[in-house]
Biotite code that builds the C-alpha atoms (Angstrom):
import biotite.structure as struc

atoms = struc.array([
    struc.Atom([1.698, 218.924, 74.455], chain_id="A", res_id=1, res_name="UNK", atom_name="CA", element="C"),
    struc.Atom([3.569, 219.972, 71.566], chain_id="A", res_id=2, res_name="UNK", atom_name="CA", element="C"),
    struc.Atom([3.991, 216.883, 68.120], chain_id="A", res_id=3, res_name="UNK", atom_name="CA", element="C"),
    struc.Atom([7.864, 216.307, 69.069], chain_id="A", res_id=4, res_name="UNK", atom_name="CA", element="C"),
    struc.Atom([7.291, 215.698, 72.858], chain_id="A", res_id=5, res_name="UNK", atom_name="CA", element="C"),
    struc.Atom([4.786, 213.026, 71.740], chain_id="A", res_id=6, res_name="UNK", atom_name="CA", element="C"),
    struc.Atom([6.487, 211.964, 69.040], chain_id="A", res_id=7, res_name="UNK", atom_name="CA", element="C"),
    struc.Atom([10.069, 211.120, 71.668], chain_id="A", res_id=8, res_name="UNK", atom_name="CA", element="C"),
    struc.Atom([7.163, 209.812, 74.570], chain_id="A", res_id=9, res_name="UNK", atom_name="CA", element="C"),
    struc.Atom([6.184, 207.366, 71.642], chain_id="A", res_id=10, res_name="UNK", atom_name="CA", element="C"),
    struc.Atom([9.489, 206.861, 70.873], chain_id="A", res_id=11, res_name="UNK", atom_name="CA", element="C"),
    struc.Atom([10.326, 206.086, 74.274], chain_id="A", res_id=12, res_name="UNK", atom_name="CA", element="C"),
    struc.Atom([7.810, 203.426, 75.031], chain_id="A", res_id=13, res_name="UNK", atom_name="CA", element="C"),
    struc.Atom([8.734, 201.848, 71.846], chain_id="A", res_id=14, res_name="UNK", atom_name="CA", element="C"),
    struc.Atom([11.966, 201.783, 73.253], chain_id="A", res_id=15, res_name="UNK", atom_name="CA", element="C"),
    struc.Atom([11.086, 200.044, 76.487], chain_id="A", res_id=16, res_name="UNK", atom_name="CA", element="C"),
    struc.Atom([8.794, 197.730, 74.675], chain_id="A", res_id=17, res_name="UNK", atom_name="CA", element="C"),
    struc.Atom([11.699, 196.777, 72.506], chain_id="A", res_id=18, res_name="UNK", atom_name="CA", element="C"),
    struc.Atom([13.882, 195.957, 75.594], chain_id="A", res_id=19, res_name="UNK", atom_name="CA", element="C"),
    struc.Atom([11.193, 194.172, 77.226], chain_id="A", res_id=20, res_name="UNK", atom_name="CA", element="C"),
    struc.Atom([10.842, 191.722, 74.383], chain_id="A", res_id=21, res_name="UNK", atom_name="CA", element="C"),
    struc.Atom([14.196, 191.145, 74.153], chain_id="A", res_id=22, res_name="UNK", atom_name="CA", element="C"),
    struc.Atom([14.757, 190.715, 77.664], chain_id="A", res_id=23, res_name="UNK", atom_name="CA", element="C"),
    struc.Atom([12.272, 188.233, 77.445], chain_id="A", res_id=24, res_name="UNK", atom_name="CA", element="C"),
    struc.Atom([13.860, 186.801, 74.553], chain_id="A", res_id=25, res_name="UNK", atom_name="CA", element="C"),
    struc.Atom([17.341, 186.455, 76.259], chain_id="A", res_id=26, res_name="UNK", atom_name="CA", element="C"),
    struc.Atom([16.032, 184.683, 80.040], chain_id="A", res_id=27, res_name="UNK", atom_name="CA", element="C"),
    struc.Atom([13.943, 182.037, 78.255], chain_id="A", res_id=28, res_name="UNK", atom_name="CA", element="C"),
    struc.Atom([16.796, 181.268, 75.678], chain_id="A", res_id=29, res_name="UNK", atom_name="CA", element="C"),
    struc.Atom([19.245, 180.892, 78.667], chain_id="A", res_id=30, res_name="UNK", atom_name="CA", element="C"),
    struc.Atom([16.723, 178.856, 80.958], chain_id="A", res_id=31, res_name="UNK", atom_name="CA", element="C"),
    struc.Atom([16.816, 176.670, 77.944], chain_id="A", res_id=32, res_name="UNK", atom_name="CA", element="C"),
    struc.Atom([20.661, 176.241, 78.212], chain_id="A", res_id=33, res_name="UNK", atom_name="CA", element="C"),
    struc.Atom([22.066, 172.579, 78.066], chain_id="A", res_id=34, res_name="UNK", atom_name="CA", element="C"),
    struc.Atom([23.424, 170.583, 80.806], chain_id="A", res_id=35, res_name="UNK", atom_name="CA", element="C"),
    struc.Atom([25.970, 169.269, 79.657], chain_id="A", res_id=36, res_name="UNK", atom_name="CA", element="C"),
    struc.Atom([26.823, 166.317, 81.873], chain_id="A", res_id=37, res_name="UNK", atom_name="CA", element="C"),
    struc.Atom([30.152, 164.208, 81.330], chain_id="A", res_id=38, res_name="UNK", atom_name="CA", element="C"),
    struc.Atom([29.738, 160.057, 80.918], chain_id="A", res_id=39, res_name="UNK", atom_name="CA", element="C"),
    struc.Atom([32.576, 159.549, 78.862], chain_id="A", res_id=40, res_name="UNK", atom_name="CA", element="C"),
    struc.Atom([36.129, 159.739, 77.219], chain_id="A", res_id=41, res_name="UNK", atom_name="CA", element="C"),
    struc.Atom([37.925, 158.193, 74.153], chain_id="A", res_id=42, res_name="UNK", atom_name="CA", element="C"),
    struc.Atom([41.551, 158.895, 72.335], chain_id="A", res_id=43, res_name="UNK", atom_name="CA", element="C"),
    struc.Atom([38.859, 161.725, 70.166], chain_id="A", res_id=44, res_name="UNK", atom_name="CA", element="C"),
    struc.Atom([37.952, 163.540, 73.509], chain_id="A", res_id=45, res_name="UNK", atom_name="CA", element="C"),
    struc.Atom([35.644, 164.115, 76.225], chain_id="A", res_id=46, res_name="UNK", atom_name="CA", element="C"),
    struc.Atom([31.813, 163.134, 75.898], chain_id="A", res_id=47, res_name="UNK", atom_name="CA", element="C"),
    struc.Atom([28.844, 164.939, 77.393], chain_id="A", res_id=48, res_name="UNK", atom_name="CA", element="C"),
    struc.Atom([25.304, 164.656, 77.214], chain_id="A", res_id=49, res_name="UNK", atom_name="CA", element="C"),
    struc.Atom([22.867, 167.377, 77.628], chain_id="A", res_id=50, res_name="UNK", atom_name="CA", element="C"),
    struc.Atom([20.879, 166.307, 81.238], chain_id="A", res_id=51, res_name="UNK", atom_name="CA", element="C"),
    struc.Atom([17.867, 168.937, 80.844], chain_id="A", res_id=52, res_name="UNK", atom_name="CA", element="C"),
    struc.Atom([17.232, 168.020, 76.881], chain_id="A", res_id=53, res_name="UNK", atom_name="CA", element="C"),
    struc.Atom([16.471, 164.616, 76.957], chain_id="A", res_id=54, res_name="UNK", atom_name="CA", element="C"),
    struc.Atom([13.303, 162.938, 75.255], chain_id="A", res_id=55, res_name="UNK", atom_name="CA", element="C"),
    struc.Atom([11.225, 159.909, 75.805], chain_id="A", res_id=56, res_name="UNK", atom_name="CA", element="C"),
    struc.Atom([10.416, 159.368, 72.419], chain_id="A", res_id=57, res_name="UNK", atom_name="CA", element="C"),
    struc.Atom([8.219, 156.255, 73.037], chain_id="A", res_id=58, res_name="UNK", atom_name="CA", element="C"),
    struc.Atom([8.010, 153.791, 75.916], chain_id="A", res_id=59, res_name="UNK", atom_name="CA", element="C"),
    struc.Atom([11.787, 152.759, 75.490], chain_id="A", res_id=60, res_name="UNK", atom_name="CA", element="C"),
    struc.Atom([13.208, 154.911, 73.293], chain_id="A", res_id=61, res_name="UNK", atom_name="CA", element="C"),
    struc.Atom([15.043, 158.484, 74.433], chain_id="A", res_id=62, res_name="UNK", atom_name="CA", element="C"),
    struc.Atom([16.380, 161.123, 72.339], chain_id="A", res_id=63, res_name="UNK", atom_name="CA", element="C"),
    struc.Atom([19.330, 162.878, 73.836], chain_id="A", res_id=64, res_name="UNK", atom_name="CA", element="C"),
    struc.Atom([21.712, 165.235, 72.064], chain_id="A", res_id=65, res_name="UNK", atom_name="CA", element="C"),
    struc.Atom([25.689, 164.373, 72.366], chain_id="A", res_id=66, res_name="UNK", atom_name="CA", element="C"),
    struc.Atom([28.865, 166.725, 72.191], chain_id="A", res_id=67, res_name="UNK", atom_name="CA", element="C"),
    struc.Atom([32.068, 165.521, 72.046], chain_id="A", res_id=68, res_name="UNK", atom_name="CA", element="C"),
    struc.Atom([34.761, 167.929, 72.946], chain_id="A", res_id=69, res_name="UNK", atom_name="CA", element="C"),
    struc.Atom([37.702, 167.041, 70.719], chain_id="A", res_id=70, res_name="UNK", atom_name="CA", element="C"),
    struc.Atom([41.343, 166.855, 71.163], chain_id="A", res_id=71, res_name="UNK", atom_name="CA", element="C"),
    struc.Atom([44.069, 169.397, 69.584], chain_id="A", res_id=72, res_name="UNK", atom_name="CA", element="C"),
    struc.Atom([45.417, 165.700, 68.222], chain_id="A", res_id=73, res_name="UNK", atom_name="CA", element="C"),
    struc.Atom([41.647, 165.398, 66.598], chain_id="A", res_id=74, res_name="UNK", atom_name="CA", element="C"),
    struc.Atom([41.623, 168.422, 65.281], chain_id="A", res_id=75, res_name="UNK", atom_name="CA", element="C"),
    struc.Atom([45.008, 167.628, 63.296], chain_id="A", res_id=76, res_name="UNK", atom_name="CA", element="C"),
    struc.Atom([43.419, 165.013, 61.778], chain_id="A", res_id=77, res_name="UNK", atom_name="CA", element="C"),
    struc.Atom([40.696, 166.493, 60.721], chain_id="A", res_id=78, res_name="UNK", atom_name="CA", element="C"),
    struc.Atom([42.460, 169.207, 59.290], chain_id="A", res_id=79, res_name="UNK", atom_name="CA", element="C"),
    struc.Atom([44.748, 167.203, 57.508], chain_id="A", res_id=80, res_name="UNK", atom_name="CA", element="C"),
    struc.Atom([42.231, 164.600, 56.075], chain_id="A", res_id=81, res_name="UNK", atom_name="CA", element="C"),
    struc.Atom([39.246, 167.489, 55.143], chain_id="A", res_id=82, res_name="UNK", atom_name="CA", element="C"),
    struc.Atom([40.610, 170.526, 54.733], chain_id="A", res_id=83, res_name="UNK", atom_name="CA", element="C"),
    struc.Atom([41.307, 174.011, 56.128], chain_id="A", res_id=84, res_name="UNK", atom_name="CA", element="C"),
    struc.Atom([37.446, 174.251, 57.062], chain_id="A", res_id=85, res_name="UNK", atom_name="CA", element="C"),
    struc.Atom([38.663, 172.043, 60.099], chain_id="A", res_id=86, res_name="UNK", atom_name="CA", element="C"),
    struc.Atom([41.350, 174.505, 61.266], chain_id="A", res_id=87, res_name="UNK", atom_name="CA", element="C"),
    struc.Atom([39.752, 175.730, 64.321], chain_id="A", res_id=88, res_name="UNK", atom_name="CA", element="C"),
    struc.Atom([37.531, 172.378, 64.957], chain_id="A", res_id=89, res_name="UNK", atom_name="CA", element="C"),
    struc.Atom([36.376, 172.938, 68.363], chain_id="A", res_id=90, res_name="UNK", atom_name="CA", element="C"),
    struc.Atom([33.443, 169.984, 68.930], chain_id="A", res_id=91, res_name="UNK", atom_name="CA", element="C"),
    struc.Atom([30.588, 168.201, 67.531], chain_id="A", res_id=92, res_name="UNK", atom_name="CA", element="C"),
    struc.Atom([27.439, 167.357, 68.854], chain_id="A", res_id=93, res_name="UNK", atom_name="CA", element="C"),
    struc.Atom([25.232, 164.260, 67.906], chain_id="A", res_id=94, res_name="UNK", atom_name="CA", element="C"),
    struc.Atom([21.695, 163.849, 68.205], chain_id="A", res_id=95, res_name="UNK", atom_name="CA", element="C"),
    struc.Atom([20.735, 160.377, 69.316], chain_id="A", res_id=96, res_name="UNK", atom_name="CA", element="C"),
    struc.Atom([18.362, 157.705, 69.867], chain_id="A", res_id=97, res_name="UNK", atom_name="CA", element="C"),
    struc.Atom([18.771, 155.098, 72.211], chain_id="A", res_id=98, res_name="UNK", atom_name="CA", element="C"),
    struc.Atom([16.658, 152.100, 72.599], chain_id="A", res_id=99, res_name="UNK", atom_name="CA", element="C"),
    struc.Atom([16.808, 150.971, 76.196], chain_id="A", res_id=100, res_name="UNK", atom_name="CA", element="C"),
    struc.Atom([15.171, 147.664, 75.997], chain_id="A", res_id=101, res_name="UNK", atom_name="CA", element="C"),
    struc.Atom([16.549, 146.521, 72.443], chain_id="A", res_id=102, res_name="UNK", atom_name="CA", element="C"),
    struc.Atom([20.005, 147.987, 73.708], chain_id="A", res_id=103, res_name="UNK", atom_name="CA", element="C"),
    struc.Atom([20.158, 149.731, 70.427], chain_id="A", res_id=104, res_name="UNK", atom_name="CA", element="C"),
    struc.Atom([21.554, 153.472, 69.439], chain_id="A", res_id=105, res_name="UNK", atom_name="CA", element="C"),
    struc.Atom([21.370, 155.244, 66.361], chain_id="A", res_id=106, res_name="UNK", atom_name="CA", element="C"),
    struc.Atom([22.171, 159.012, 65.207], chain_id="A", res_id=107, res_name="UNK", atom_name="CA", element="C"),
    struc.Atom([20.064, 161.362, 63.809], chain_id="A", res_id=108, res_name="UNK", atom_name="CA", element="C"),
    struc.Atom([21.989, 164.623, 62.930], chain_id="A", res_id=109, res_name="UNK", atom_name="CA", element="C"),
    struc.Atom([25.788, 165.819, 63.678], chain_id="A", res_id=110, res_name="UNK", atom_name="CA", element="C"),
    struc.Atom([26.873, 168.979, 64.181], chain_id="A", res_id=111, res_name="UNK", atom_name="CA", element="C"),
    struc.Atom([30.646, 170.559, 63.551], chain_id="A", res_id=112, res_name="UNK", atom_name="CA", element="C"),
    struc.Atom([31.536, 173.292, 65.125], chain_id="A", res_id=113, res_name="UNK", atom_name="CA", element="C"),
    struc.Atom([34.493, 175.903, 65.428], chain_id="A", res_id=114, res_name="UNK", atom_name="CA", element="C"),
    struc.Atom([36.334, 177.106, 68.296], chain_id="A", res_id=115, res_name="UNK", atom_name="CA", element="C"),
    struc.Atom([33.864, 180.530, 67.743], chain_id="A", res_id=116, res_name="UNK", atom_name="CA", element="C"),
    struc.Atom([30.532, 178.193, 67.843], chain_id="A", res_id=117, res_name="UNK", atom_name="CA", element="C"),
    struc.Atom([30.277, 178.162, 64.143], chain_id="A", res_id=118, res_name="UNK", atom_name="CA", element="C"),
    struc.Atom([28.661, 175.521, 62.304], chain_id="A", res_id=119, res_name="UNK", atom_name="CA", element="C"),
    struc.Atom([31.455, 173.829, 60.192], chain_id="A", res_id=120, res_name="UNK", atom_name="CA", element="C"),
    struc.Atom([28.923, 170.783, 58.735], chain_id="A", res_id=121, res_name="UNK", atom_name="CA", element="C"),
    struc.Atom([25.576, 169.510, 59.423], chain_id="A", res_id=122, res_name="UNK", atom_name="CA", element="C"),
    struc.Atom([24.479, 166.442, 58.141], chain_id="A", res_id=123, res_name="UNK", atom_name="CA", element="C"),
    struc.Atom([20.791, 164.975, 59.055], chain_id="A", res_id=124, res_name="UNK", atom_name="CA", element="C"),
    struc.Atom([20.134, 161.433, 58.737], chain_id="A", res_id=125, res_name="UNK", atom_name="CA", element="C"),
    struc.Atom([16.244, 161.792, 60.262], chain_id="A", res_id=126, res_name="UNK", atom_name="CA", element="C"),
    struc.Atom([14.168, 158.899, 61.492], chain_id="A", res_id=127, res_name="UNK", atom_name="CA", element="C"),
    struc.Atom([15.413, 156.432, 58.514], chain_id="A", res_id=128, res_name="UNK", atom_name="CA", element="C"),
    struc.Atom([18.692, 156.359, 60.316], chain_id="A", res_id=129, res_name="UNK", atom_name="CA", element="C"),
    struc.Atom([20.007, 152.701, 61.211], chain_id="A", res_id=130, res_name="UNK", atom_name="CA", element="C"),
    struc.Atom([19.348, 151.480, 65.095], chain_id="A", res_id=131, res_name="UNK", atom_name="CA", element="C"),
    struc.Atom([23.195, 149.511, 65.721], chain_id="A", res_id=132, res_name="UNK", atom_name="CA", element="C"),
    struc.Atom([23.578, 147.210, 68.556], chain_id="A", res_id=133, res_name="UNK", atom_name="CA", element="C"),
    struc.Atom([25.240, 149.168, 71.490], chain_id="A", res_id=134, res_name="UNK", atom_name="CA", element="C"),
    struc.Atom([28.410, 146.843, 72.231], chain_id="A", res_id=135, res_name="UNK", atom_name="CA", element="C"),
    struc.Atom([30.109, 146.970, 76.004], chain_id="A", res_id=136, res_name="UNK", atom_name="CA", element="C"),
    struc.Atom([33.135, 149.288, 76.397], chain_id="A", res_id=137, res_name="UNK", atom_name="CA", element="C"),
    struc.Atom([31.809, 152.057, 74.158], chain_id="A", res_id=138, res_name="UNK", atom_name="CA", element="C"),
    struc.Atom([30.907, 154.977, 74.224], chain_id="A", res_id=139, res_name="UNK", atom_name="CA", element="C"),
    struc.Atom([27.204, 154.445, 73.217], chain_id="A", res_id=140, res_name="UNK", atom_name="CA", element="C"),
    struc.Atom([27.082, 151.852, 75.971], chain_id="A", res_id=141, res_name="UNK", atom_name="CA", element="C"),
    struc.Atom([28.639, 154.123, 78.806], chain_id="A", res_id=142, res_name="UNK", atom_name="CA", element="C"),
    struc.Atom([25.605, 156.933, 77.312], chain_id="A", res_id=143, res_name="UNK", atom_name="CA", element="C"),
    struc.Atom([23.243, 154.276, 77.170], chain_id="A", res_id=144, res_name="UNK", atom_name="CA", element="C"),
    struc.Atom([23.945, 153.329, 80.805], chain_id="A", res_id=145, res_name="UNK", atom_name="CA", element="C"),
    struc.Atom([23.213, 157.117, 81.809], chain_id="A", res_id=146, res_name="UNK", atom_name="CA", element="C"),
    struc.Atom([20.628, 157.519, 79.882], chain_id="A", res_id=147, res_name="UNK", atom_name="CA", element="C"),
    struc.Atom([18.389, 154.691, 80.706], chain_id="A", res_id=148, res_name="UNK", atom_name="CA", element="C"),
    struc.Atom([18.901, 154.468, 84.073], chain_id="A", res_id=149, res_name="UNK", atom_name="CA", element="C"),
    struc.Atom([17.834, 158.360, 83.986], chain_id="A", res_id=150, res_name="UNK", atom_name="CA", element="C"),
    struc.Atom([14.599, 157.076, 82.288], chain_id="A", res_id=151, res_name="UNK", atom_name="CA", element="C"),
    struc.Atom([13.798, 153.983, 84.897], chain_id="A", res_id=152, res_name="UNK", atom_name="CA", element="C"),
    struc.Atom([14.409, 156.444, 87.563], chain_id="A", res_id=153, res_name="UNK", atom_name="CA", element="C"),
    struc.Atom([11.359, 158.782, 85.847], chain_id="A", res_id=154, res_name="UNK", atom_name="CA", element="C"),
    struc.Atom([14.121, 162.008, 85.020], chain_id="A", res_id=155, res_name="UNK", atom_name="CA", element="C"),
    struc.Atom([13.314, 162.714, 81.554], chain_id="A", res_id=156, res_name="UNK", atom_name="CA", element="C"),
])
């Protein structure tokens, strides 16, 4: 066989082995996808938790990541207050903690996004973030409700 039909044979495989990988890539990225479950609303928006992502941290303690769809009347706001970064300011999400048995909630990152899925700010807090009591009629206590009856039911 002549050097250039090897050389496009290689090529070729490479080629498939490329797509492969990415294939690959791309189905366990999207089984991954959140499920984004709605448990709540407030004058800012809509509230969602993601179903398949939660976390038992420790024996009462789950980690579950928050997004908060906001309002056009939101994003006013926060265009006005901070700036023309917040133009296009689509939602946020919120990684939390909740306690269950201490009825306690506490966040460890947000996320601000754009209406294109662009981060707008990120701010971590980490583990030395305050645990707040989780007071009835908000939001944290309609999540909380969701979340640990999820976790006495055994769907982590």
């Amino acid at each position: 066989m002549p050097a250039f039909q090897r050389r496009n044979t290689s090529m070729k495989t490479f080629r498939i082995f490329l797509l492969g990988v990415f294939s690959l890539f791309f189905f366990s990225v999207a089984s991954r996808a959140a499920d984004w479950q709605f448990f709540s609303e407030s004058p800012r928006g809509d509230y969602f938790y993601d179903a398949s992502g939660m976390k038992t941290i420790s024996k009462n303690v789950i980690r579950v990541l928050v997004k908060l769809d906001i309002t056009p009347e939101e994003c006013e706001r926060w265009h006005a207050r901070f700036g023309e970064k917040y133009r296009d300011f689509s939602h946020e999400e919120e990684l939390k903690e909740i306690n269950c048995s201490t009825k306690k909630a506490r966040v460890i990152s947000v996320t601000e996004y754009d209406e294109n899925g662009e981060v707008i700010d990120r701010v971590h807090f980490g583990d030395t973030s305050g645990w707040d009591r989780i007071a009835p009629g908000t939001v944290n206590h309609a999540l909380s409700k969701v979340v640990c009856k999820r976790q006495r039911a055994g769907k982590r």
